[in-house]
VEXDREN-2710 file (C-alpha; in Angstrom, 1 decimal):
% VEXDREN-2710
k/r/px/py/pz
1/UNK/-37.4/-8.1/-3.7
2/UNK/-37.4/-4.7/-6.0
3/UNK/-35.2/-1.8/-5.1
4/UNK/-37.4/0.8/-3.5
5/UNK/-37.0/3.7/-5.9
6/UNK/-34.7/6.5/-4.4
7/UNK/-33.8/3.2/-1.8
8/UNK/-30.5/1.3/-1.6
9/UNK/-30.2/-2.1/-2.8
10/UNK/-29.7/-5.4/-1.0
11/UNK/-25.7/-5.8/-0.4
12/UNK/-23.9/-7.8/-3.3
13/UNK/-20.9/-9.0/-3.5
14/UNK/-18.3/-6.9/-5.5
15/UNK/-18.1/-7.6/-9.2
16/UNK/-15.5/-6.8/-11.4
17/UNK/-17.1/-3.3/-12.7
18/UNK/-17.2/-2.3/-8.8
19/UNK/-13.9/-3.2/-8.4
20/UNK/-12.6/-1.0/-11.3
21/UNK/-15.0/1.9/-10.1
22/UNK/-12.5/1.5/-6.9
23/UNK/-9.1/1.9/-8.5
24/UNK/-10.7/4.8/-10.4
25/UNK/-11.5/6.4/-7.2
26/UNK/-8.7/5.3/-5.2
27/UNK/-6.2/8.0/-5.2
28/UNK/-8.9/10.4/-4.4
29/UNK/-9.8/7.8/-1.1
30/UNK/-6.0/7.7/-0.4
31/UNK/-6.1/11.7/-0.1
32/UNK/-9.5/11.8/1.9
33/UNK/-8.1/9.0/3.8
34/UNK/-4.9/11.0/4.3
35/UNK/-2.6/7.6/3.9
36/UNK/-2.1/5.2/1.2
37/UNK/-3.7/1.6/1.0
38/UNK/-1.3/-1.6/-0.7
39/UNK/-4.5/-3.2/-0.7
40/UNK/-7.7/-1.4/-2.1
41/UNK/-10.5/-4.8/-2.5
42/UNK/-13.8/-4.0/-3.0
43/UNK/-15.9/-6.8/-1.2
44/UNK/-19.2/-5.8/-1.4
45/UNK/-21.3/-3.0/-2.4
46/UNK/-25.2/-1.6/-2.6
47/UNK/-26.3/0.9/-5.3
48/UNK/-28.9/3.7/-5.7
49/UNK/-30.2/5.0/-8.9
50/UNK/-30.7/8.6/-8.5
51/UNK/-29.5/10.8/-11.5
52/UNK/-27.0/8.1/-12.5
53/UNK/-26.1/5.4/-9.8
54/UNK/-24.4/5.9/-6.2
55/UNK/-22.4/3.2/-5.3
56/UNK/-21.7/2.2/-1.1
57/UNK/-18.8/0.0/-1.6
58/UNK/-17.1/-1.7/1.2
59/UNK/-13.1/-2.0/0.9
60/UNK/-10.9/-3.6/2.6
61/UNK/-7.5/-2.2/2.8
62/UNK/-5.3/-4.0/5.2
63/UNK/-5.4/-6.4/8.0
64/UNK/-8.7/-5.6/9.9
65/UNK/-9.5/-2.2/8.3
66/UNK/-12.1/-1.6/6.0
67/UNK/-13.7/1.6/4.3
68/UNK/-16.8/2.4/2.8
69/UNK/-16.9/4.7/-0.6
70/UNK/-20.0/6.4/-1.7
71/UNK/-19.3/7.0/-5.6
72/UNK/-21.5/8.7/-7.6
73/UNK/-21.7/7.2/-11.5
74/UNK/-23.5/10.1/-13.5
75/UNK/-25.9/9.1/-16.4
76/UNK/-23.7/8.0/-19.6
77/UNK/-25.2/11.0/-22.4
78/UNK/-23.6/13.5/-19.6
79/UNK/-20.2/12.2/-20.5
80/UNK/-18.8/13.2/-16.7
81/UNK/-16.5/11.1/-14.8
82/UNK/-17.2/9.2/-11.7
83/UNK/-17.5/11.3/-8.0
84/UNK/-15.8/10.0/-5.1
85/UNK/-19.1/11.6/-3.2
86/UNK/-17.7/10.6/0.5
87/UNK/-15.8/8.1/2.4
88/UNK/-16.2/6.5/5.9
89/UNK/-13.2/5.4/7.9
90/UNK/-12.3/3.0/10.7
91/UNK/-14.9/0.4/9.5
92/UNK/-14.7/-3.2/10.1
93/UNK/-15.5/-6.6/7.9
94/UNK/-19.0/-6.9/9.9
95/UNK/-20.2/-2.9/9.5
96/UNK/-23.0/-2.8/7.7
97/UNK/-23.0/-0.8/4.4
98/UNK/-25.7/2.0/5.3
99/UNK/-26.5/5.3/3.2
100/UNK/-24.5/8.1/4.1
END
C-alpha cells in the first residue's frame, strides 16, 4: 500500500541506517531521558517525508523498557545534521509507534 503523502509509513523493522540514526541521536535521548541506556536497539521504525524524512523509531533500552524517538533527517543539499525532534518514555515492546 503507498504512503499517504504527509502520512507515516507501515512499521518496519529497524535496518542498519536506523540503527546508526540512533547512536547519532543517543546522547541527546540519554539527556531528554535524564539517565543513560547500556542498551540503545532500534527494533522498529515508521518514516514520514516532510522536508527531509521524520523517523518514529522504537528502542529498546533495557529489560522491559522501550522508547520511541522522533528524528528529523533534513534534505541532503541543506547539509544540516539530524534533529532529535522528541522522545516518548515509559513505552513498552507492544506500544504502537504513533505520530507524535
Amino acid at each position: 500500500m503507498p504512503m499517504m503523502c504527509g502520512g507515516t509509513s507501515e512499521s518496519k523493522p529497524a535496518t542498519d541506517e536506523v540503527q546508526q540514526i540512533c547512536n547519532e541521536v543517543k546522547p541527546k535521548a540519554e539527556e531528554h531521558a535524564a539517565k543513560s541506556f547500556d542498551v540503545f536497539t532500534a527494533k522498529e521504525f515508521k518514516t514520514q517525508v516532510v522536508a527531509g524524512t521524520n523517523y518514529f523509531i522504537k528502542v529498546h533500552v533495557g529489560a522491559d523498557e522501550y522508547l520511541h524517538l522522533r528524528v528529523h533527517r533534513p534534505l541532503p543539499h541543506e547539509n544540516k545534521p539530524l534533529s532529535l525532534h522528541s522522545v516518548q518514555t515509559s513505552k513498552t515492546q507492544h506500544d504502537e509507534i504513533a505520530y507524535f
